[in-house]
Each structure stands twice: as C-alpha cells, then as structure tokens.
C-alpha positions in Angstrom: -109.9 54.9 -36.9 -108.6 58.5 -37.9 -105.3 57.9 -36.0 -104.9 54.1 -37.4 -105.2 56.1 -40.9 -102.7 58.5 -40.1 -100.5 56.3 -39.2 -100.9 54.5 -42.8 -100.4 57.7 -44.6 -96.8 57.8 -42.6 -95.7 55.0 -43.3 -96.8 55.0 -47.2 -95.1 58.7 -47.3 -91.8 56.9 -45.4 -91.8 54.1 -47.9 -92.5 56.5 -50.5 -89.1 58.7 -49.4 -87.0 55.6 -49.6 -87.8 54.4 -52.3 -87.0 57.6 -53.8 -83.8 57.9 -51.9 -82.9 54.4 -53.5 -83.1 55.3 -57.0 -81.5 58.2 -56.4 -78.5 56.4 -54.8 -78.9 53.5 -57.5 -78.5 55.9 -60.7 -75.8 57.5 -58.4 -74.0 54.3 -57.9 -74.7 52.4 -61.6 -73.3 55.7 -63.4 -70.2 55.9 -61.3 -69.8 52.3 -61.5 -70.4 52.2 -65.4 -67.6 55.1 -65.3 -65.4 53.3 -63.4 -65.0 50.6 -65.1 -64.8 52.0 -68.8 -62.5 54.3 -67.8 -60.6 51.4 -66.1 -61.1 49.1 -68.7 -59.9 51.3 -71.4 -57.3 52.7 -70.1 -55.5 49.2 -69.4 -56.7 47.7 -73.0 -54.3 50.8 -74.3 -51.7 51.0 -72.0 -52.6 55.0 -71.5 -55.0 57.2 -69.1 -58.8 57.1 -70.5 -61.1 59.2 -68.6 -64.6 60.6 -68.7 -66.2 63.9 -67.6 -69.4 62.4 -66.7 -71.8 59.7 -67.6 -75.7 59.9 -68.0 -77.5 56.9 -67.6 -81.6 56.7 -68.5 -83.1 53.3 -67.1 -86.5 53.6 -68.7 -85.0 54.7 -71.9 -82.2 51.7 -71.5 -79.7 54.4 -72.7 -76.2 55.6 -71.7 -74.8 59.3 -72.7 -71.0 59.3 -72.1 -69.9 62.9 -72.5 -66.1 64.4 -72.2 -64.4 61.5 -73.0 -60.2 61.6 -73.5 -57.6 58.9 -74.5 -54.2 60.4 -73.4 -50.6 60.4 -75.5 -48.2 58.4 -74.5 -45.0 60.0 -72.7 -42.9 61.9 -75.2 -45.6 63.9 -77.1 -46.2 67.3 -77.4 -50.0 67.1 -77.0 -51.9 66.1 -73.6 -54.2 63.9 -75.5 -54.3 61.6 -78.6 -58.4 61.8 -78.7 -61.2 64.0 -77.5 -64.8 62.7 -77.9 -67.2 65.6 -76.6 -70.2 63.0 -76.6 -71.5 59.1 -77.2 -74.4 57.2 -77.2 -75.0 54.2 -76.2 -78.2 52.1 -76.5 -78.8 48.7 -74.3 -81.1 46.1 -73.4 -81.8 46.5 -70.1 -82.5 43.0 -69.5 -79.1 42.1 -70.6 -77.5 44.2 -67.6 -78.5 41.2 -64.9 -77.1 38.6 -67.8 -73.3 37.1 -68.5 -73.7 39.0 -71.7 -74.6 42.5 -71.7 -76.3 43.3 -75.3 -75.9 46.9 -76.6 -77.9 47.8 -79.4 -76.1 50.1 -80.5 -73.3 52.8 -80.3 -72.9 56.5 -81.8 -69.8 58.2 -81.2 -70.0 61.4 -83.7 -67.4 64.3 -83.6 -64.1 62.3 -82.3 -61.1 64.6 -82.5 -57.7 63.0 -83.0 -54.3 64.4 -83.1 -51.9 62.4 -84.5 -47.9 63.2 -83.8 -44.6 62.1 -85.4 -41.9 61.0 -83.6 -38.9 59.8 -85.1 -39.9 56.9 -87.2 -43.0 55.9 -85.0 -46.2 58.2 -84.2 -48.4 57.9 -81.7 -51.5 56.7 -83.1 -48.6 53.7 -83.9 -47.8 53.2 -80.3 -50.6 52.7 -79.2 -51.9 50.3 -81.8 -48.5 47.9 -81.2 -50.1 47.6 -77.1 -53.0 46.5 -77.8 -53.4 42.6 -76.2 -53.8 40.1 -79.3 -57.1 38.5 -79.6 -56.0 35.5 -77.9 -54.6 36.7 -75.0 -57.6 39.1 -74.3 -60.2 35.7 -74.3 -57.9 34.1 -72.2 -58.3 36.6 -69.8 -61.4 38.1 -70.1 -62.5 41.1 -67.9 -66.0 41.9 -66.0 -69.2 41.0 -68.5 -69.1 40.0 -72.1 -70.5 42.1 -74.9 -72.6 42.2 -78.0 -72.9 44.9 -80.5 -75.0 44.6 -82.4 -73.9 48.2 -84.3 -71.2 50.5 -83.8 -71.6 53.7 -85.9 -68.2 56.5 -85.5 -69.1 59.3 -87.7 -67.6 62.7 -88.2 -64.2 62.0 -86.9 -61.4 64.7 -87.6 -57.8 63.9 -87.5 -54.8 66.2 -87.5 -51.4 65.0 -88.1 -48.4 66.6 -86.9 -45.8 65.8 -89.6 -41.7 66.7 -88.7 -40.6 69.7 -89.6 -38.9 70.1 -93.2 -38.4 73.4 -95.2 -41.3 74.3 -97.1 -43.6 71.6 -96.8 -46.6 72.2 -94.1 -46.1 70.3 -90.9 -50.0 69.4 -90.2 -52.6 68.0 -92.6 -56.3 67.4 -91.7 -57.8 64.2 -92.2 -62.2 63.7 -92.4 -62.3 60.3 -91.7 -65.5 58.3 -93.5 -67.9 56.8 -91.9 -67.3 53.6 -90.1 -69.8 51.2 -89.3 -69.2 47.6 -87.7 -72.0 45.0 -87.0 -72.6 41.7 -85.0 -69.6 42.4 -82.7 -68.8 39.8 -79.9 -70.9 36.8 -81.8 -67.5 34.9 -82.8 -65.4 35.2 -79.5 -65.6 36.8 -76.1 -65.8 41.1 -76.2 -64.9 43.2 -72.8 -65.1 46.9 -72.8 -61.4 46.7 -73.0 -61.0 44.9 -76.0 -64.1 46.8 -77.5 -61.9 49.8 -76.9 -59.2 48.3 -78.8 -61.0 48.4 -81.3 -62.7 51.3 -81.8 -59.1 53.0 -82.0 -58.1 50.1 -84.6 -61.0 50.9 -86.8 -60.3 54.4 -86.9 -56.5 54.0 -87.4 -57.2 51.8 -90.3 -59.2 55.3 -91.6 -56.4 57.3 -90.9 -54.1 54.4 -93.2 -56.6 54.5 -96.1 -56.9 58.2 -96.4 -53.7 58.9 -95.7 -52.5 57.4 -98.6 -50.4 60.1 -100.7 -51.2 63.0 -97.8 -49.1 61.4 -95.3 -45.7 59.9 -95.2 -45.2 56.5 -97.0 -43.7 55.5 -94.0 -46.6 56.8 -91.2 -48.9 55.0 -93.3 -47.2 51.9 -93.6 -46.1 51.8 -89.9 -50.4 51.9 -89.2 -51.0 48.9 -91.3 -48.5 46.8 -90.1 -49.2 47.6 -86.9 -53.1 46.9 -87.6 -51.4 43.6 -89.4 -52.5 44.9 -93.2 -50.6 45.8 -96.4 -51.4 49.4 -97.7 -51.2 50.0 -101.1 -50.2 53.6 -101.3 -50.2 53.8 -105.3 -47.6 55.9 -107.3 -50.0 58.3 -108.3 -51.4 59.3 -105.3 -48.4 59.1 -103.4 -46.9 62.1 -106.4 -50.2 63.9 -105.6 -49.6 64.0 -102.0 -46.5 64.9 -101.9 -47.4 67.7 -104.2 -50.0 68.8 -101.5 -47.3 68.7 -99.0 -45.1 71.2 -100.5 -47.7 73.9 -101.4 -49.4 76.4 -99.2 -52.7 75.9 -98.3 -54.4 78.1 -100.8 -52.6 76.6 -103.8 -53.0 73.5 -102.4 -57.1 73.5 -103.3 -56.5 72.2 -107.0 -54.2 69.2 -105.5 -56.8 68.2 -102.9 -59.2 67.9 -105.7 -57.4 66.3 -108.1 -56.7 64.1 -105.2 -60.2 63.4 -104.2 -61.0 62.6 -107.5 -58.2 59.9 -107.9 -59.3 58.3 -104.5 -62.8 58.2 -105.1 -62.5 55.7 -107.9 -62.6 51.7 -107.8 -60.6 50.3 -105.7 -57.9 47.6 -107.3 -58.5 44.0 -106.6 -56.1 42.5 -104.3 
C-alpha cells in the first residue's frame, strides 16, 4: 500500500514538472511568436526595419507589454530611427486568440518619440507615409488573423523636426502632439497588424500636419497631407506667426509660441 502511494506521489510530482515545463515553454513560444510577427508585420506594412526589445505577455490578465519598440529611417537620413516607443500596452480577449478575429480591447502607447528629417523637398515622416499599401490592396491580401480595436489611445507623443539649414532661423522645432484617440477599428473592413501599423503612424502624421501649421514649412506640411490624401489649411496668420518663431532664438521666441497657441486654440473654420 505504502509503495503503490509512493508511486502516485511520483507520478503526480512528474505530471506536476511538466506541466510547469509547458507553460513555461508556451509563454516562451507565444511571446516570441507575438514578436515575430509584429515586428514582421510592421516592418513590411512600412517598407522599413520595425523591431522590439522584448515582449511581456500576462495570460490570466489577457494583457500584452511591448517595451523598446523602434521604426527605422529610411536610407539617406541622418538619424538611425524615425520613432522610439520605450513602452505599450495592450489589452485582449483571450478568447479571441483561438478565433479568426483576434479582439483587443484596447491599446496605450504613451511617450512615442519621433524625429522628423528634411530632405530636399520630401522628409521622412513623408516617405514613409507614400509606402503605405492602399486600403484595397491590403484586404486583398490580408496577413495572419484579423483585428478589432475596440480603442486605440497614443498620448504624450513628442516630435522633433529637423528643418534645412538657413541663416538665422533655428534648424529643429519641437512638436507635443495632442492626444489621439480612435475607436471601433476593423468593424468596416478587414485589419492586420500591418495595416494597423499603418495606421498608427498615419494618425500621428496627421498631428504632426495640424500642429505644424505656421511652425513648419508650408511645404513639409502640405507634402504630409497629401500624402495622408487631405487638404491643410495653413492660414495666413499663423503661417506669419510661425515663421516669426523660426527666425528668433529660443528665448525671444516665448511671446511667439504663445501668441501662437492662442491663435490655434480657437474654432476651427468650417470647411
């Protein structure tokens, strides 16, 4: 009797070994996977390299922590990398994961860092905007699982934007881009982590476009919303601010910005 219950406690401590050993290995495997293919994803929906540092997923808590994420420039740019997200969040319905159509409650990505470049007449927040696949290519080919978002939150997103060198004007201007929240995404056609990425990067472009407006070149900001397919008003007056802001030092430059805030903070004009 004492040996058969021996052998019992065995073989429940074996089974109990594995099945540690598997959920190990499975949280192993599902983040690399999940790693794999945003990175892969990504990276192909913008025709540059898109890596991660590491990826943290919680089962029980049916959330995702991506952490060190990086889009990089395209070849001819100064900087490595066109943005830097230190960490994101990403909430999903577990039950969704075995489904055709993954559901993700939501996503946080707080803190992006972009640096935008000039380069001739083009940038290369630009470039990368003009390879993104149209809408109806990407359903015709769609890539690994569909998605549904139900929110997508990008808060706190600072960009800096390397302007051409002239004599006395500043070369670099520093953008806080407001809040951007999108809902319901992926209910009206089909959404892969590629085209998700897409547009992400569009939203936060079109940011850059409607802040820009006086700070930045008349041509940078144009060359964004045609390549995001919109018409940006840039305004006389807060194109003459801007340019005002341009040519000033930073300290003088205080009494511009506010002015300037003030101007763009009012009603927008009906289109």
């Amino acid at each position: 009797m004492k040996a058969a219950k021996k052998i019992v406690i065995r073989v429940l401590s074996a089974v109990a070994v594995l099945l540690v050993v598997l959920v190990i290995a499975f949280y192993l495997s599902s983040e690399s996977m999940i790693k794999s293919a945003v990175e892969t994803a990504a990276s192909k929906a913008l025709g540059v390299a898109v890596t991660i540092k590491d990826v943290d997923l919680s089962i029980l808590r049916g959330r995702v922590g991506i952490e060190g994420l990086v889009v990089k420039n395209p070849e001819g740019y100064a900087n490595e990398n066109l943005l830097e997200l230190d960490q994101g969040q990403v909430a999903v319905s577990i039950g969704s994961l075995l489904s055709d159509t993954v559901n993700i409650k939501e996503i946080k990505l707080d803190g992006a860092r972009l640096t935008m470049e000039q380069k001739g007449l083009s940038n290369n927040l630009k470039e990368i905007i003009d390879r993104l696949p149209k809408a109806e290519k990407a359903e015709e080919q769609p890539e690994g699982k569909n998605l549904h978002v139900d929110r997508l939150e990008i808060t706190n997103t600072n960009v800096k934007v390397k302007l051409l060198p002239v004599p006395g004007k500043t070369d670099t201007v520093s953008l806080n881009i407001d809040p951007i929240v999108m809902e319901d995404l992926g209910s009206d056609d089909k959404l892969s982590v590629g085209v998700l990425t897409g547009k992400i990067l569009a939203a936060i472009a079109a940011g850059v476009a409607k802040q820009g407006v006086g700070l930045l070149p008349d041509d940078m900001v144009k060359g964004i919303g045609s390549a995001l397919g919109t018409t940006i008003d840039l305004g006389k007056s807060a194109t003459q601010e801007g340019q005002k802001l341009l040519e000033t030092t930073t300290d003088a430059g205080k009494d511009v910005l506010g002015g300037l805030k003030d101007l763009l903070g009012g009603k927008k004009k009906e289109e």
